[in-house]
C-alpha positions as MATLAB code, in Angstrom:
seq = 'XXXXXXXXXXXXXXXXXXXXXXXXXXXXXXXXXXXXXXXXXXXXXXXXXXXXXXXXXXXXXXXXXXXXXXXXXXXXXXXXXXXXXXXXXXXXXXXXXXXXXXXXXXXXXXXXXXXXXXXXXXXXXXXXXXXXXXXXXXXXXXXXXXXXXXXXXXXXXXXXXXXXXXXXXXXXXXXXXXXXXXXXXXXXXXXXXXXXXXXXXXXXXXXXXXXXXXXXXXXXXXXXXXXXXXXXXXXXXXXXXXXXXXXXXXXXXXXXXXXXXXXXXXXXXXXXXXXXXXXXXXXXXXXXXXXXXXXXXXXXXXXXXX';
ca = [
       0.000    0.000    0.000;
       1.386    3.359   -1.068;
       0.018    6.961    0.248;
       0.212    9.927   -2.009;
       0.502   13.245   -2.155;
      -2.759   14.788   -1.417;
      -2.988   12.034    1.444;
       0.239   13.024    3.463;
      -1.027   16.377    3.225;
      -4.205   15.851    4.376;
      -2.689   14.151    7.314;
       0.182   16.442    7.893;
      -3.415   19.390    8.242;
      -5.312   16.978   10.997;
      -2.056   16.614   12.981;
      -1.445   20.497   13.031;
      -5.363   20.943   13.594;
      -5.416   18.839   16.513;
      -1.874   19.927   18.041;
      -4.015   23.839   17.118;
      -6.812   23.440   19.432;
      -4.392   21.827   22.356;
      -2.969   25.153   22.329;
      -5.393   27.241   21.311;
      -8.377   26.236   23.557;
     -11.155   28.374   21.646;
     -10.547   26.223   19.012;
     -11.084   23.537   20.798;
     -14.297   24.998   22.185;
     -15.888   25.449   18.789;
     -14.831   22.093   17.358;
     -16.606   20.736   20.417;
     -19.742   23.084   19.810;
     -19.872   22.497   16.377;
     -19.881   18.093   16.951;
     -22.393   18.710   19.797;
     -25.019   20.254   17.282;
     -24.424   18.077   14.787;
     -22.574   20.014   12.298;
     -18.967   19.604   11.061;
     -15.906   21.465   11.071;
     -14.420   22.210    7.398;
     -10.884   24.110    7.429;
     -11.298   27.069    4.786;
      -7.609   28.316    5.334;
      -4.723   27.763    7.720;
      -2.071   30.833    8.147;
       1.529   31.128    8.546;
       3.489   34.080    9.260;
       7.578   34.182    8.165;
      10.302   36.866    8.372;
      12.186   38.128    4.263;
      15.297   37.745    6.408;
      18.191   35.596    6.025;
      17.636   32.624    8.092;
      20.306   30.327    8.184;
      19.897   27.192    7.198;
      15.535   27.455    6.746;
      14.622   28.849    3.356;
      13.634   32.750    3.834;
      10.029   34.298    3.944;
       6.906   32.642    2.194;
       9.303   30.022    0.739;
      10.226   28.541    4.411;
       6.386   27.561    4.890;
       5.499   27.452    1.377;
       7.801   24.855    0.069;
       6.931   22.380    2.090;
       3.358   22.613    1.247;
       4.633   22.609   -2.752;
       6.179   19.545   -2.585;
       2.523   18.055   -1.516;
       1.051   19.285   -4.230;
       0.160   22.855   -3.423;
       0.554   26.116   -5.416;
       0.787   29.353   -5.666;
      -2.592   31.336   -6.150;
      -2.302   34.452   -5.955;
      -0.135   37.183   -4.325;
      -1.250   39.937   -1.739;
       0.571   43.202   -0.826;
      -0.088   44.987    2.746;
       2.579   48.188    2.136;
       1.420   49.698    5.210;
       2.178   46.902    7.216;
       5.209   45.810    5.511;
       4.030   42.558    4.281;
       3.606   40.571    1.125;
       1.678   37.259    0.838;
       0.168   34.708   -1.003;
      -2.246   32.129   -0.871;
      -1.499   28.362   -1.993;
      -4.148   25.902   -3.227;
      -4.044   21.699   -3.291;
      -4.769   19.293   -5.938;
      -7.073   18.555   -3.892;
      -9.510   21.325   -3.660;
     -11.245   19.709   -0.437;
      -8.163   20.640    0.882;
      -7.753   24.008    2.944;
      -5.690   26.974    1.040;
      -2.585   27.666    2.671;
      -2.199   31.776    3.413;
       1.425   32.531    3.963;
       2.862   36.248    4.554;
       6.276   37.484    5.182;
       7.753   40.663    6.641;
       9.997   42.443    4.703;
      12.497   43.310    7.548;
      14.614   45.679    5.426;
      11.943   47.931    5.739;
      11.986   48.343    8.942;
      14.559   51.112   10.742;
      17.837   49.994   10.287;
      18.644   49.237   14.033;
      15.817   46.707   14.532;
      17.364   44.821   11.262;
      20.673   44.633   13.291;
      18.853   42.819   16.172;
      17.575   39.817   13.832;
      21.144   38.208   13.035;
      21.865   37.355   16.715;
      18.476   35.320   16.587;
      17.835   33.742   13.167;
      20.962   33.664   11.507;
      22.435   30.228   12.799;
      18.658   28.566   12.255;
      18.699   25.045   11.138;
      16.434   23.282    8.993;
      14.077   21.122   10.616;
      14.074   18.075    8.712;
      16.416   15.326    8.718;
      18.298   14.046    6.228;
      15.951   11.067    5.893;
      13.303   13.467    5.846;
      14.465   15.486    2.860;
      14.833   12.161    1.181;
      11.494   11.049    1.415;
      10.374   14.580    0.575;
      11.885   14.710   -2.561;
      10.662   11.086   -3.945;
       7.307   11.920   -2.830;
       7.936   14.916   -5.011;
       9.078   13.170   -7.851;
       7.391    9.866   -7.555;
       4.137   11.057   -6.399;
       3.742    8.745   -3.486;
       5.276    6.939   -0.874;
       4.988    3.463    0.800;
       3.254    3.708    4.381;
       5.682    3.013    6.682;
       7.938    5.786    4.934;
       4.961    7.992    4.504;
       4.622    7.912    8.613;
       8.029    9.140    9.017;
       7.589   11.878    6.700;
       4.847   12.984    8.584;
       6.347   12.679   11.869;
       8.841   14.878   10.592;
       6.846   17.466    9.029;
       4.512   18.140   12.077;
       8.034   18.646   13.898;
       8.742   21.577   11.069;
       6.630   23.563   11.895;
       7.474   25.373   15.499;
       9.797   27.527   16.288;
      13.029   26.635   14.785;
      15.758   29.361   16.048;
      16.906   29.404   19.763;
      14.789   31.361   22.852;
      15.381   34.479   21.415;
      16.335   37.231   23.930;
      14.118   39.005   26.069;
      15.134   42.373   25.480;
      15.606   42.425   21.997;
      12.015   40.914   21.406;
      10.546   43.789   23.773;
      12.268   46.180   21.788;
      11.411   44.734   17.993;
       7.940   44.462   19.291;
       7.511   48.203   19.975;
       8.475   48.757   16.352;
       6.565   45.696   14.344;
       4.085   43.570   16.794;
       4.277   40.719   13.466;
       8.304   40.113   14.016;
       7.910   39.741   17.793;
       5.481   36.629   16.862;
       7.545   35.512   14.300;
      10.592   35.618   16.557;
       8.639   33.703   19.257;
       6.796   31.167   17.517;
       8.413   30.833   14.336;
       6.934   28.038   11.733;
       3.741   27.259   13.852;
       0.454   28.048   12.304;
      -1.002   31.342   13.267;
      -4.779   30.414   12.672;
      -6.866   28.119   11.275;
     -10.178   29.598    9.448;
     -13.710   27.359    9.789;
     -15.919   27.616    6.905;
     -19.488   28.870    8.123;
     -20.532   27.768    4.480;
     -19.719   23.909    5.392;
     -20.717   24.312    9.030;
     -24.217   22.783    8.443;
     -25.871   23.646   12.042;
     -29.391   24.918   11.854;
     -29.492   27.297   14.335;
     -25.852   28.591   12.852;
     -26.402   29.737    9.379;
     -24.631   32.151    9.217;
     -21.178   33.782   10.669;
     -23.182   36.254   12.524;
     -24.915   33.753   14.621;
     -21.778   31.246   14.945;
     -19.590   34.189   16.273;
     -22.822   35.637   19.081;
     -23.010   31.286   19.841;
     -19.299   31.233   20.600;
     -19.666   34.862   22.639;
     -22.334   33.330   24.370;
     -20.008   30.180   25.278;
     -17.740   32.579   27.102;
     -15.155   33.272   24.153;
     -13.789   36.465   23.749;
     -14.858   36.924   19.898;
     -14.320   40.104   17.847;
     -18.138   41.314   17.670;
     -16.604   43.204   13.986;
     -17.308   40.672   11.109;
     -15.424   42.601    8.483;
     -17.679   42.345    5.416;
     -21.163   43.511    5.105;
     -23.907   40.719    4.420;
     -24.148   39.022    1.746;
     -20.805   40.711    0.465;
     -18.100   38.144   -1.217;
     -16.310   37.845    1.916;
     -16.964   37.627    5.774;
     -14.846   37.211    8.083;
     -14.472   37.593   12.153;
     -11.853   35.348   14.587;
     -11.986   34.852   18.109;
      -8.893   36.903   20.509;
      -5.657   35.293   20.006;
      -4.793   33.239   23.434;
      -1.482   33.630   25.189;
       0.814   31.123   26.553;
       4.199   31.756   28.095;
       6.966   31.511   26.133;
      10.474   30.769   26.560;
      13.022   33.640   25.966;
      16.619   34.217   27.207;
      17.643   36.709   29.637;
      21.124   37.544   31.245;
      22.255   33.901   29.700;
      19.643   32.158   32.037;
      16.127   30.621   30.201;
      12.821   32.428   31.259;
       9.388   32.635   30.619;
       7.200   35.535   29.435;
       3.598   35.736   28.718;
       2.419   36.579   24.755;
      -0.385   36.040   22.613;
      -0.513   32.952   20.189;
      -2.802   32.035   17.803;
      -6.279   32.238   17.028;
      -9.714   30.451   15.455;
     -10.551   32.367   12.402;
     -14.673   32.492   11.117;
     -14.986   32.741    7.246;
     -18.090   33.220    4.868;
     -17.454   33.433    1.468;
     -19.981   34.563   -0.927;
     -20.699   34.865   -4.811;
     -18.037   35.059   -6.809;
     -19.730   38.748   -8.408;
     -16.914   37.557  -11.372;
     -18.197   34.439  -11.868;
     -21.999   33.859  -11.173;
     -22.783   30.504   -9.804;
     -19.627   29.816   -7.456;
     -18.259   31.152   -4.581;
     -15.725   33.747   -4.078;
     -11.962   31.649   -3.312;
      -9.289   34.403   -2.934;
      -9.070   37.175    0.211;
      -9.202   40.566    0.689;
      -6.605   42.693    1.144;
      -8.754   45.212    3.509;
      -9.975   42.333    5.350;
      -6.290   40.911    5.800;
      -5.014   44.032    7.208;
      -7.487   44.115   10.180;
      -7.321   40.577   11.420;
      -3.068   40.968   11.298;
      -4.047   42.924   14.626;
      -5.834   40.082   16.538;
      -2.308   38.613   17.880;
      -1.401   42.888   18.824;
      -2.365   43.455   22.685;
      -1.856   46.842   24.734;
       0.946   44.919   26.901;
       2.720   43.091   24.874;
];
């Protein structure tokens, strides 16, 4: 028996999903609500966050997330631009297309002042890349071959759920504190590195009755006691709608004075999506994102004290 492609990926997405809502308990909440009324849980997007930096051994910006995700049969859709906030992007669709897109942005750190660029080096410079040698093996023939026996298919696996996390060293404390006061998105990056920074459900899959809509999934989950922005950004009946839940925090492990610490800072969080007619093509629904849109939910992992 031989597993392809579109196969490891869909099991490399349910092993990040589920290691998701261990972390990010809201997530875990809805996925909960959602089985408990009957409905289902349908991943529209999953997003990744990356620094345009040199980074050692990992491949730089988009490319360090979105070759991976290549190599299982992803590619590129389209390209996004957020000048204001220093970031480019682009979103990556499967073979597959019951598969969820893949949303990847970067930060263009050489446009940022040229002190904070000198603080990156010391971090992300000596990075190593996460997979094995074994691993890089297998990725390639599935690549080339287009699948992969089982037992070698687990190991793949294995090894790509272990990719994505932080792969630098506990940065230090003081030098995170200060590039956050400049660019909120590299202080994230810096602390979590590879690790997904949402997931987006599809209301339009959701199939619960008294849900039909993202305005009455988002008051449900406000009602359930999680912090939800009330702001769906879209109006109704628009193309796109979209709202997320607060990002969570968790401590995280930094370095300070050569000794290992902890510090508290926001995570991830559980993204809402509608997606309506596609007013370019009657009859289907609207695939890409919004740039506007975008822009404002960047802001959910941003908190007054940190």
């Amino acid at each position: 028996m031989k597993r392809n492609k579109t196969e490891i990926a869909a099991n490399l997405i349910d092993k990040l999903w589920i290691n998701f809502r261990i972390r990010v308990p809201y997530a875990r909440i809805y996925f909960e609500m959602a089985l408990r009324n009957r409905g289902q849980v349908v991943i529209d997007h999953i997003g990744f966050r990356s620094l345009n930096t040199q980074t050692g051994e990992q491949p730089s910006g988009i490319n360090a997330i979105g070759h991976i995700f290549q190599q299982l049969g992803y590619k590129v859709c389209k390209q996004y631009k957020f000048q204001r906030k220093k970031l480019t992007a682009v979103h990556l669709v499967s073979e597959n297309p019951e598969l969820p897109k893949i949303f990847i942005s970067q930060l263009e750190v050489s446009l940022l002042p040229q002190w904070v660029q000198d603080l990156f080096p010391e971090i992300v410079a000596d990075t190593p890349y996460l997979l094995s040698d074994s691993g890089i093996e297998l990725l390639g023939k599935l690549h080339v071959d287009g699948v992969l026996t089982h037992e070698a298919a687990d190991i793949l696996e294995g090894e790509l759920v272990g990719y994505f996390q932080r792969p630098w060293d506990p940065p230090i404390k003081e030098s995170v504190l200060k590039i956050n006061d400049v660019n909120h998105y590299a202080a994230w990056v810096l602390l979590h590195g590879n690790a997904p920074s949402h997931f987006a459900a599809l209301i339009n899959e959701q199939h619960i009755d008294k849900w039909p809509d993202i305005k009455s999934t988002s008051l449900a989950l406000y009602h359930a006691g999680i912090p939800v922005n009330r702001k769906i950004e879209g109006l109704h009946s628009s193309m796109l709608q979209q709202t997320a839940t607060l990002a969570i925090k968790e401590d995280v492990t930094v370095k300070e004075s050569g000794l290992y610490d902890e510090i508290p800072w926001t995570y991830g969080y559980l993204e809402l999506i509608q997606r309506g007619s596609d007013n370019r093509n009657k009859g289907t629904l609207f695939q890409d994102f919004l740039e506007e849109h975008e822009r404002q939910l960047y802001q959910m992992t941003m908190t007054l004290d940190n």
